[in-house]
C-alpha positions in Angstrom: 7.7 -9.9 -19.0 11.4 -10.9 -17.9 14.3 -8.4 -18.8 18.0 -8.2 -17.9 19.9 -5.7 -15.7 22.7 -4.3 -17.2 26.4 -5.6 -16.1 27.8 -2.1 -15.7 28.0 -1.1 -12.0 26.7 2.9 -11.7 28.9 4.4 -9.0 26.7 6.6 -6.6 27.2 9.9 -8.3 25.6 8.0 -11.0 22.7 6.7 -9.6 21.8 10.3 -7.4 22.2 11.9 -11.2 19.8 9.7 -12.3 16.9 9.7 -10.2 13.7 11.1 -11.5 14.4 14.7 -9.9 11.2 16.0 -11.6 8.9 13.6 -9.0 11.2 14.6 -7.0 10.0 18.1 -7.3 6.4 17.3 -7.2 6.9 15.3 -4.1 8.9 18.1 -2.5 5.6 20.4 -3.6 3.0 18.0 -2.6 4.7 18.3 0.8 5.5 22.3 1.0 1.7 22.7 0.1 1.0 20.4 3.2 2.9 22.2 5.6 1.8 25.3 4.5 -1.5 24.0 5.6 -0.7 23.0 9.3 1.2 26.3 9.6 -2.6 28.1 8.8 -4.1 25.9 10.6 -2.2 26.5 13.5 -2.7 30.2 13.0 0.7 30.9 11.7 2.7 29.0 14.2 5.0 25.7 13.3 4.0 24.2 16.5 2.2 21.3 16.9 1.6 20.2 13.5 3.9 21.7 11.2 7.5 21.3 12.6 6.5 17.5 13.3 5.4 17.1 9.9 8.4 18.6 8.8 10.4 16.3 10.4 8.5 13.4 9.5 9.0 14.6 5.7 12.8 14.6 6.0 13.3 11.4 7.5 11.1 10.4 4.7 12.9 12.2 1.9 16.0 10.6 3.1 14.5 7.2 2.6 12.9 7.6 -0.8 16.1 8.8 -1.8 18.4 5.9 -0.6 15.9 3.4 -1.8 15.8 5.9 -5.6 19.6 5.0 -5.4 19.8 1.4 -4.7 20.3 -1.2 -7.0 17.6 -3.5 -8.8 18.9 -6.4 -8.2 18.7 -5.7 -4.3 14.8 -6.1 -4.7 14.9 -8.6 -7.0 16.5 -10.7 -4.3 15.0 -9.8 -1.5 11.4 -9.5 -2.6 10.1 -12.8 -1.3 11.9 -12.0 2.1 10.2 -8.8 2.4 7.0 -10.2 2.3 7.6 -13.2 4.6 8.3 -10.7 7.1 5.2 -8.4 6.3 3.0 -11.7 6.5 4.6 -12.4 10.1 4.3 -8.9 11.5 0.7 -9.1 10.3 0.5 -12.5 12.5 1.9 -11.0 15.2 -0.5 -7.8 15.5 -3.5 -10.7 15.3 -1.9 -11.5 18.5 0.0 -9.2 20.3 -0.8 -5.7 18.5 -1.7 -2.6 19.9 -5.3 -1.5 20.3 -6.3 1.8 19.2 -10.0 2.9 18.4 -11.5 -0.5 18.3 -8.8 -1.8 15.8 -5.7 -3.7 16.0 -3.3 -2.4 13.7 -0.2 -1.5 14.9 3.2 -2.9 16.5 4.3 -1.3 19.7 7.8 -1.5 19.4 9.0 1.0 22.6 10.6 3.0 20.6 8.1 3.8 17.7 4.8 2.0 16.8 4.8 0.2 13.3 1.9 -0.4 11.1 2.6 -4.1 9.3 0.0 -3.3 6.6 1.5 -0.1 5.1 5.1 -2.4 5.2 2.5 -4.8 3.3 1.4 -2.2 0.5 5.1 -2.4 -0.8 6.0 -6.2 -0.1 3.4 -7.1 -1.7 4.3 -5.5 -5.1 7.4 -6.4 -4.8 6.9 -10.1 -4.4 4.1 -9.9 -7.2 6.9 -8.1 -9.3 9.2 -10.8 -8.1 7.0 -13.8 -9.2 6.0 -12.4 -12.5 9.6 -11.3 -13.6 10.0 -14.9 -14.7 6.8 -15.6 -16.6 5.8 -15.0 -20.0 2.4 -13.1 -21.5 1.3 -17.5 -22.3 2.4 -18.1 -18.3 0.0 -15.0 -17.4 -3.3 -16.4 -19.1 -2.6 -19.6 -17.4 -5.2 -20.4 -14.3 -2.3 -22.5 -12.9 0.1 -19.8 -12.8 -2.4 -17.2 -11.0 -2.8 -19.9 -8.3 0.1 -18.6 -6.3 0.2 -14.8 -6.7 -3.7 -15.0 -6.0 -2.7 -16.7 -2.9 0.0 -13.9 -2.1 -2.9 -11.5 -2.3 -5.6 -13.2 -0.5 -3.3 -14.1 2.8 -2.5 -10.4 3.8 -5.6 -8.9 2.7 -7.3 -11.1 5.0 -5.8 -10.7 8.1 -6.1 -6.5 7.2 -9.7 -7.3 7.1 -9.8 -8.6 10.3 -8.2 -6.4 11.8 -10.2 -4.5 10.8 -9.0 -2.1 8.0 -11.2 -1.9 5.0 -9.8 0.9 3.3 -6.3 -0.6 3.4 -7.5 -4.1 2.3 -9.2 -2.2 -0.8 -5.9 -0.6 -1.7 -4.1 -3.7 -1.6 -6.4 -5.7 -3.7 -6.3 -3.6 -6.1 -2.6 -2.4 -6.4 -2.6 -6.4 -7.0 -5.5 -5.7 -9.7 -3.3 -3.1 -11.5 -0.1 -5.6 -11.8 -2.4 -8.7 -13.0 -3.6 -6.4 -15.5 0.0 -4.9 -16.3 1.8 -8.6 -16.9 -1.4 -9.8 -19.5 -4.4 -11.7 -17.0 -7.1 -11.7 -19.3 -10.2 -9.2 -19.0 -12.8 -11.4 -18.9 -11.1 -13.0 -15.4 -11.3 -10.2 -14.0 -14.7 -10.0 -15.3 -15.7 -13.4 -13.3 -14.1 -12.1 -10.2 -16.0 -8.7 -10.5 -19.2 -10.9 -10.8 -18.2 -13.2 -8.1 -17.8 -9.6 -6.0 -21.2 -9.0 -6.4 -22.7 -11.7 -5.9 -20.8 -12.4 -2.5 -21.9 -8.6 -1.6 -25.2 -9.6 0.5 -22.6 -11.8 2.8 -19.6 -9.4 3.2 -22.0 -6.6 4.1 -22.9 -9.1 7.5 -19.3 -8.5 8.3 -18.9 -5.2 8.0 -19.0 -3.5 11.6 -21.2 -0.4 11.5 -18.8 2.6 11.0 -17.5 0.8 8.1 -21.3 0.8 7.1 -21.3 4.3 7.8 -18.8 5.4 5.2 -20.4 3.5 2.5 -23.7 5.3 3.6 -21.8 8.1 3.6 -20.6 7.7 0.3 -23.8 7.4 -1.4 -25.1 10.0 0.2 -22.9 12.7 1.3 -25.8 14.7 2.0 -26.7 13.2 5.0 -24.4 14.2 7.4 -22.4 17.6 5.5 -20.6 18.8 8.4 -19.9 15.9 9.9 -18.9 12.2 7.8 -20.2 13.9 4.6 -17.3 16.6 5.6 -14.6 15.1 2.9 -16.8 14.3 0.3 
């Protein structure tokens, strides 16, 4: 699973020239088609939606850029550090975060309010990515060495829970799914911990509060409310 970063140093020309411009591309359409939306929606005027989003876009495009351009190594290094800070923020908003529609979620920093979980989606990759770069296919069917990664996962998708955020916990689990699956974890442990899943179902449904029980209801049965949860289904 290890490999080795070239020696050569790409100068920045280099590494704008080499970015994948045709995601770029579908990005840049993803978002046109977007705005073109809250422009309709607004009945053909930029204001309110559109121009924010528009904004919002290109301080975004600017970052996926700069992080397109920046060295490997940099998140090699820093990976680990990432997520201690993610895992703290995530502390912190158990305490001190701001309350919005019965969850606590976010960091009210004065200036701008910061979700710790979305930071989460990425450190937590990264320090998977980090951990696994070392290991071998033999390391990745150990039980031993799945100890700590599985901890990795477990800490931050807890406190999302209890925050709570469902939806984000599920996408984190199971970016973390993907990458076990990626470095060589055996299917039939992921087969135990499907089964284990199922069998702890009964027990995390207790926990659930009831608009998280709605959606699932919803889910099943779309039907039952068309216009109004069913809408997006």
């Amino acid at each position: 699973m290890s490999f080795c970063f070239r020696n050569t140093e790409m100068t920045l020309k280099d590494r704008f020239m080499r970015l994948s411009w045709f995601y770029v591309f579908l990005v840049c359409m993803v978002a046109a088609t977007g705005l073109v939306v809250l422009y309709a929606a607004a009945n053909g005027n930029w204001n309110p939606w559109a121009s924010k989003q528009f904004v919002r876009f290109c301080l975004g495009f600017g970052v996926m850029i700069v992080v397109g351009m920046t060295n490997l190594r940099f998140w090699l290094k820093y990976a680990y550090a990432f997520y201690t800070v993610a895992v703290v923020m995530l502390f912190i908003v158990e305490f001190f975060g701001h309350d919005a529609m019965g969850a606590q979620r976010w960091l009210n920093l004065g200036f701008v309010k910061v979700q710790p979980s979305e930071l989460m989606k990425i450190a937590l990759i990264l320090a998977l990515s980090r951990y696994f770069h070392g290991g071998s296919l033999q390391d990745a069917q150990s039980m031993s060495y799945l100890v700590a990664p599985s901890l990795m996962v477990l800490l931050p998708v807890a406190l999302v829970l209890k925050q709570p955020d469902l939806g984000t916990a599920v996408l984190m689990a199971s970016g973390a799914v993907v990458l076990f699956f990626l470095v060589g974890v055996q299917i039939w442990k992921f087969g135990v911990v499907g089964l284990f899943g199922l069998l702890s179902l009964p027990i995390g449904w207790r926990f659930l509060h009831d608009y998280q029980k709605e959606r699932v209801y919803t889910f099943l049965d779309p039907e039952r409310d068309p216009l109004g949860k069913g809408y997006h289904i």
